[in-house]
MMTF fields as JSON, N, C-alpha, C and O atoms, coordinates in Angstrom:
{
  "mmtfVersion": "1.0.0",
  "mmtfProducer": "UNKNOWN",
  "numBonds": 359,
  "numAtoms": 360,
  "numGroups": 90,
  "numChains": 1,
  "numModels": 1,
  "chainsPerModel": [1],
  "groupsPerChain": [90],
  "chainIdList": ["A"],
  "bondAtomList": [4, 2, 8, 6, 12, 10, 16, 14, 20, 18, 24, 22, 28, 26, 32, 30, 36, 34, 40, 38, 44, 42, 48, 46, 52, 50, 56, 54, 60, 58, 64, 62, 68, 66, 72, 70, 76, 74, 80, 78, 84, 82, 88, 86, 92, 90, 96, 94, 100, 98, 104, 102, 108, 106, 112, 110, 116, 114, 120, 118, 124, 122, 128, 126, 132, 130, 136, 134, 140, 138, 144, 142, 148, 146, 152, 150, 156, 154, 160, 158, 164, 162, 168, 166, 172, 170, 176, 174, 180, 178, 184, 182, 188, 186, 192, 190, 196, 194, 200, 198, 204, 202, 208, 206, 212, 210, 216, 214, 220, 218, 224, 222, 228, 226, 232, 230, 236, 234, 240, 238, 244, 242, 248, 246, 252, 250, 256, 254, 260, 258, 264, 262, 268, 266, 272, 270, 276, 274, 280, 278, 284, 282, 288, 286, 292, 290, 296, 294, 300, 298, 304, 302, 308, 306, 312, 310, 316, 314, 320, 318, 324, 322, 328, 326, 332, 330, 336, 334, 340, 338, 344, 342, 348, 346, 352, 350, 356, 354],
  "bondOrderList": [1, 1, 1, 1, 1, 1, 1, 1, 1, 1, 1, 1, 1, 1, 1, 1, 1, 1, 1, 1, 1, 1, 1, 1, 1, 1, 1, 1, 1, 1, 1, 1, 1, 1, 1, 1, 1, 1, 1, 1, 1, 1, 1, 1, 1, 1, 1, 1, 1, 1, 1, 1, 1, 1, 1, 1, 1, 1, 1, 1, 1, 1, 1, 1, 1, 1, 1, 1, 1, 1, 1, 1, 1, 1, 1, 1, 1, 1, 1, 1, 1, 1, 1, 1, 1, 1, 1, 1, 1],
  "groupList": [{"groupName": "UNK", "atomNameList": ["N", "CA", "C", "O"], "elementList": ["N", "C", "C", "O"], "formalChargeList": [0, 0, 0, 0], "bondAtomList": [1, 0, 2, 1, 3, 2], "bondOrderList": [1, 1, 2], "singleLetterCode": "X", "chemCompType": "L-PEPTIDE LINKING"}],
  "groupTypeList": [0, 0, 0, 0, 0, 0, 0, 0, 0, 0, 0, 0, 0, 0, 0, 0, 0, 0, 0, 0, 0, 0, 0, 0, 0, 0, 0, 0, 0, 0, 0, 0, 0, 0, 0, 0, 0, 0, 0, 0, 0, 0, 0, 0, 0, 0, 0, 0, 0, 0, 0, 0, 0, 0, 0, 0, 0, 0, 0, 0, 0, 0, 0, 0, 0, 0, 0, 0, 0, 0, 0, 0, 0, 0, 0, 0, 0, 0, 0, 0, 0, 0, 0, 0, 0, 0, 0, 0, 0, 0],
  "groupIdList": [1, 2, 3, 4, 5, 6, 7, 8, 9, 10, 11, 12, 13, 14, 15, 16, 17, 18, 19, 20, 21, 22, 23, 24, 25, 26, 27, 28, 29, 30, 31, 32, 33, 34, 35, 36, 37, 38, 39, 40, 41, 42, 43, 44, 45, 46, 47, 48, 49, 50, 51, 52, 53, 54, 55, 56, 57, 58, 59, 60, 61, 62, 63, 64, 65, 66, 67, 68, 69, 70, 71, 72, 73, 74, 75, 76, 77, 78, 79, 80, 81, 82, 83, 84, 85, 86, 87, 88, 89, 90],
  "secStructList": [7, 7, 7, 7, 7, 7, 7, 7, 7, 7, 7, 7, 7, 1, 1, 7, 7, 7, 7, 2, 2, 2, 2, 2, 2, 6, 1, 1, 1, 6, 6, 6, 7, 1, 1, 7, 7, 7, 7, 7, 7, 7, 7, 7, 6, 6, 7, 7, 7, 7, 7, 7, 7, 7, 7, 7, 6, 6, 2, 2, 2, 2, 2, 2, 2, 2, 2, 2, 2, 2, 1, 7, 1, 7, 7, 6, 6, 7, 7, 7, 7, 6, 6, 7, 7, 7, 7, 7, 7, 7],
  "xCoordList": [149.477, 149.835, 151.337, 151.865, 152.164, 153.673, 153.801, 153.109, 154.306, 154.891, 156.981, 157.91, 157.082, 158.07, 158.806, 158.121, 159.715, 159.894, 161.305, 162.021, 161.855, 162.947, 163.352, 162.592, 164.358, 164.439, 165.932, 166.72, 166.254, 167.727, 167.998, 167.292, 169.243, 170.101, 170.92, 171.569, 170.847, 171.889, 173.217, 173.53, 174.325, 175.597, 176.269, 176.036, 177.251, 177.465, 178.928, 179.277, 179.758, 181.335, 181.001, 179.886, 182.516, 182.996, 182.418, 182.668, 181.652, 181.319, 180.204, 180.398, 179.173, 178.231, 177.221, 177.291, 176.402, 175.05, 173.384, 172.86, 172.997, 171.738, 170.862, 170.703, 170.098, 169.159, 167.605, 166.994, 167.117, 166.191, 164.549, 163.431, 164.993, 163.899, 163.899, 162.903, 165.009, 164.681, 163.896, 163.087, 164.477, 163.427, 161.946, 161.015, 162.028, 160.524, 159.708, 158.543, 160.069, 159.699, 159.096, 158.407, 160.01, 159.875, 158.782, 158.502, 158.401, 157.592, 156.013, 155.804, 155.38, 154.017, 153.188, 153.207, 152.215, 151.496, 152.608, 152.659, 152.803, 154.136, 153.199, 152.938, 152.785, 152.288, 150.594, 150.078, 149.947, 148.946, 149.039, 148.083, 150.236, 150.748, 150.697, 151.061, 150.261, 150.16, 151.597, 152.604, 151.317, 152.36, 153.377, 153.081, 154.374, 155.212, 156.418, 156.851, 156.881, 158.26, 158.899, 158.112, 159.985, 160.476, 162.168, 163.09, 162.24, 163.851, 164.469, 163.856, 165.767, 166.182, 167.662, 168.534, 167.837, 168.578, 169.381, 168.912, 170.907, 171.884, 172.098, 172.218, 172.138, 173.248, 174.22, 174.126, 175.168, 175.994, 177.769, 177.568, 178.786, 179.777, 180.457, 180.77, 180.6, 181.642, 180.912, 181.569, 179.206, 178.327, 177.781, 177.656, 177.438, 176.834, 175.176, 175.022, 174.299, 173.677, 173.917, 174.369, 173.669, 173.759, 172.34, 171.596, 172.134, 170.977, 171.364, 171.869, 171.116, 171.642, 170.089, 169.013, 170.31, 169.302, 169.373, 168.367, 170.482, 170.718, 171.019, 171.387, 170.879, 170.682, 171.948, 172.007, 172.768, 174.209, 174.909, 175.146, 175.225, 175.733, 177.231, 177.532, 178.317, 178.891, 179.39, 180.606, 178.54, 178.614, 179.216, 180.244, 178.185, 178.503, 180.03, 180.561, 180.88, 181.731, 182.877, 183.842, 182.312, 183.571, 183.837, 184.855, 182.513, 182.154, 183.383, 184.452, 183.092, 183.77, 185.133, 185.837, 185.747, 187.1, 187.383, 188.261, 187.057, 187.4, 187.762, 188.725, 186.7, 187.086, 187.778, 188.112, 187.908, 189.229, 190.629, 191.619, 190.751, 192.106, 192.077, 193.16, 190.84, 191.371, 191.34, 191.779, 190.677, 190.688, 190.811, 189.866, 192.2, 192.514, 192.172, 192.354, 191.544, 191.553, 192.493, 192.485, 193.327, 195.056, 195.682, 196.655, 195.183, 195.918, 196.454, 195.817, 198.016, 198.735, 198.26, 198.746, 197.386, 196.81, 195.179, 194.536, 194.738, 193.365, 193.256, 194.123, 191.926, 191.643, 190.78, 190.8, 189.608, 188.303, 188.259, 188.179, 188.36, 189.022, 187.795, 187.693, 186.783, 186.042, 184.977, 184.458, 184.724, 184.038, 184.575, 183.739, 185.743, 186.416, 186.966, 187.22, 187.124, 188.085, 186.998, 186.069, 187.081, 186.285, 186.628, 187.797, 185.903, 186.826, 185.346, 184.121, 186.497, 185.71, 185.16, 185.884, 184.088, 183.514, 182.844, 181.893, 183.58, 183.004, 182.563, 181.985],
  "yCoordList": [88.092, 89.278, 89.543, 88.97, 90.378, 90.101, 91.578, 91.751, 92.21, 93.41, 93.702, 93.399, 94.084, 94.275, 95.348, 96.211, 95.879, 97.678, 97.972, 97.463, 98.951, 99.125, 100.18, 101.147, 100.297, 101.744, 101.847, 100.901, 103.317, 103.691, 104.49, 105.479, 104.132, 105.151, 106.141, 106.121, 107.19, 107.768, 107.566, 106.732, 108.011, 107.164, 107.492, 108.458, 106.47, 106.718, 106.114, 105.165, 106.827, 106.551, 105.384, 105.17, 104.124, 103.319, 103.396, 104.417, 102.286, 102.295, 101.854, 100.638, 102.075, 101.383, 102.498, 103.34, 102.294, 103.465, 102.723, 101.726, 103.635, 103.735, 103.794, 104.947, 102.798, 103.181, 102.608, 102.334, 102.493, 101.997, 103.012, 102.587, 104.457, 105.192, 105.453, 106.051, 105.068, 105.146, 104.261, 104.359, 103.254, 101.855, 101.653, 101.041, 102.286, 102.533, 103.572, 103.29, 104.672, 105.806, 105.87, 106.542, 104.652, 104.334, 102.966, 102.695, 102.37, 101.198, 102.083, 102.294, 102.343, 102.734, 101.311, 100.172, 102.157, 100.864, 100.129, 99.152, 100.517, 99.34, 99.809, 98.78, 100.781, 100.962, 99.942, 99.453, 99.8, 99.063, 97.541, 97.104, 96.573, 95.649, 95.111, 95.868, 93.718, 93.579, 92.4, 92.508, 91.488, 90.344, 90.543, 91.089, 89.997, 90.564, 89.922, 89.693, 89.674, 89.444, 90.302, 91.085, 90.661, 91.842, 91.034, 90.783, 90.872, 90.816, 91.814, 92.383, 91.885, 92.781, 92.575, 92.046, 93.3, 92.93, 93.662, 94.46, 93.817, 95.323, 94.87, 93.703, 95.919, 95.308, 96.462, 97.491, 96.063, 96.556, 95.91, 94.891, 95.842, 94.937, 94.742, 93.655, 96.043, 95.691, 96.12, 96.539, 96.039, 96.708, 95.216, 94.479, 95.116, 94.513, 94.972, 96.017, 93.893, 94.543, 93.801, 92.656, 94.329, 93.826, 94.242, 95.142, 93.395, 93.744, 93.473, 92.395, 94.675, 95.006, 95.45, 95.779, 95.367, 96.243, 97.448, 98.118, 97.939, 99.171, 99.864, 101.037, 99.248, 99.856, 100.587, 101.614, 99.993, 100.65, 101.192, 100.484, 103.039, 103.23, 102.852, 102.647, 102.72, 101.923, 100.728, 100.564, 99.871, 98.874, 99.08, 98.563, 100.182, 100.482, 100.992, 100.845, 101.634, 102.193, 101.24, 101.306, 100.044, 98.75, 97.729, 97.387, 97.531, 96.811, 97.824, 97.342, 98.853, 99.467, 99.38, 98.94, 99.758, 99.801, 98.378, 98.224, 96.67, 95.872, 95.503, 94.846, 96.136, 95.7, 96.633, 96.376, 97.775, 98.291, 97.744, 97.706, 97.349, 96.845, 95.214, 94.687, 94.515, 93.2, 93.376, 92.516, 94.806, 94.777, 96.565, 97.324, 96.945, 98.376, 98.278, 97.225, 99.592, 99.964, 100.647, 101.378, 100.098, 100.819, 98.946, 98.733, 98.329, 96.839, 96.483, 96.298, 96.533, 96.455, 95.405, 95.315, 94.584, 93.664, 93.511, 92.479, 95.086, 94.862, 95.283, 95.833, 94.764, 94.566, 95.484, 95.936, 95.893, 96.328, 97.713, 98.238, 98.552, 99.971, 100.931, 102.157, 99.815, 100.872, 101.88, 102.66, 101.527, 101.858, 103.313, 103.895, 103.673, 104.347, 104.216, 103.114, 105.004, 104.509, 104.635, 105.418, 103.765, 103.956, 105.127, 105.101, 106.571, 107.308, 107.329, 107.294, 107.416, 108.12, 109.482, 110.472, 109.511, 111.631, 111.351, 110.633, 112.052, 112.01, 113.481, 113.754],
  "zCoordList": [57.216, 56.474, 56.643, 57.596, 55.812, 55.601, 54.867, 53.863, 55.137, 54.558, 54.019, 54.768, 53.154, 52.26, 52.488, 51.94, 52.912, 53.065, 53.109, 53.972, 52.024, 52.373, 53.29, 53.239, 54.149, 54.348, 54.366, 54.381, 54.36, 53.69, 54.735, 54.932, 55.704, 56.772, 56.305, 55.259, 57.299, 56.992, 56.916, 57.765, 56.177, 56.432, 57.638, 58.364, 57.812, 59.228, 59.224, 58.521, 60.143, 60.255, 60.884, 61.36, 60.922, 61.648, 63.306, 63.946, 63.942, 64.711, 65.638, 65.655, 66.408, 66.898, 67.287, 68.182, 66.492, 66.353, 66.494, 65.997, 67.295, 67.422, 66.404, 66.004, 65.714, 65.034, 64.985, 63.952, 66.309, 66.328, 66.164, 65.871, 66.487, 66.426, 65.008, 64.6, 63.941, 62.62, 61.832, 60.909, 62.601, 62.169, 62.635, 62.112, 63.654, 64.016, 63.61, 63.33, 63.524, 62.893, 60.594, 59.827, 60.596, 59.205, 58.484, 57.316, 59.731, 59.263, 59.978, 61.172, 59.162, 59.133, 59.552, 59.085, 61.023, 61.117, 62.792, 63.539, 62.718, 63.519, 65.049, 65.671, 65.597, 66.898, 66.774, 67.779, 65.279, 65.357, 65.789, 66.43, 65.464, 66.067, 67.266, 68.166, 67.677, 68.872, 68.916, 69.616, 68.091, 67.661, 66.117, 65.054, 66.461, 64.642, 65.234, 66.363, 63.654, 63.526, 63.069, 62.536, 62.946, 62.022, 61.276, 62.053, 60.452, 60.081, 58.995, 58.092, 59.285, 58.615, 58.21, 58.9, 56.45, 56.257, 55.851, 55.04, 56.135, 55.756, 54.453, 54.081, 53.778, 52.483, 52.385, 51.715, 53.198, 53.274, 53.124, 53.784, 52.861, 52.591, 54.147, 54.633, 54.782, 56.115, 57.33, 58.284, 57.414, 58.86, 58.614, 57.635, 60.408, 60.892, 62.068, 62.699, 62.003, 63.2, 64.441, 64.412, 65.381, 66.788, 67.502, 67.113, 68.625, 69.486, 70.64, 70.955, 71.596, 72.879, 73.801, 73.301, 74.729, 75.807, 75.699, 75.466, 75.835, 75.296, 76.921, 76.979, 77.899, 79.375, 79.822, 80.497, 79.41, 79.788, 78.302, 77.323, 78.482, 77.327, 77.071, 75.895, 78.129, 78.154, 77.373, 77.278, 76.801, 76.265, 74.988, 74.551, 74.256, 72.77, 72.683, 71.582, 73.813, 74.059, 73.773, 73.012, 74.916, 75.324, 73.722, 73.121, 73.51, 71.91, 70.967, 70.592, 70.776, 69.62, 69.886, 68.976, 71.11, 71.259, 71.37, 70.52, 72.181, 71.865, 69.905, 69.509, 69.011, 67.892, 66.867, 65.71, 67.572, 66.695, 67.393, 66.662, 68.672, 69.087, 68.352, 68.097, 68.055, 67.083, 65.663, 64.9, 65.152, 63.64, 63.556, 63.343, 63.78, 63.586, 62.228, 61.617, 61.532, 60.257, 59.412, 58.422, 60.224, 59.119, 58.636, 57.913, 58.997, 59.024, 57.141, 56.104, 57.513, 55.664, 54.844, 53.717, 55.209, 53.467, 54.03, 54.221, 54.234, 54.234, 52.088, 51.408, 51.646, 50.562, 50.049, 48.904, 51.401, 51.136, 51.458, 52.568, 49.624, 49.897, 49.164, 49.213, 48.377, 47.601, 47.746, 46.947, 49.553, 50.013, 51.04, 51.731, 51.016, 51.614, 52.838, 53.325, 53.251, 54.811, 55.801, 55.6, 57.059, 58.146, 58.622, 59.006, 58.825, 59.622, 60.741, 60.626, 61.959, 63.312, 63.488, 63.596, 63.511, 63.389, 65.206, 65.517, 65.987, 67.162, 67.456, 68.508]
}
């Protein structure tokens, strides 16, 4: 058996976010499961997913600031504007 499902996040500034109680909260059935695969797919132009333990909050902290110091979002021949600017909402 194989199920189909979209689900739609809220939007979310530049950064590294939690969204696993959304994804769980949104697939009906998911606590009946004993075995499963799950994949998933963003369609999104400039997000990625990542999978962490999640044990140290820390991490999400070190991750985000390592990749704005290799890909600041002011950089002069970025291209990809139609989507608006990354801004940080802390």
């Amino acid at each position: 058996m194989w199920q189909q499902h979209e689900i739609r996040l809220a939007p979310r500034s530049r950064g590294f976010h939690l969204i696993t109680r959304e994804i769980e909260d949104d697939l009906d059935g998911l606590s009946k499961l004993s075995v499963g695969l799950l994949h998933l797919q963003l369609l999104h132009t400039s997000a990625s997913l990542t999978l962490n333990e999640n044990a140290d909050p820390d991490v999400r902290h070190d991750m985000d600031a390592y990749l704005r110091h290799i890909a600041p979002g002011d950089l002069p021949f970025l291209r990809h504007t139609l989507e608006g600017p990354d801004v940080r909402v802390i």
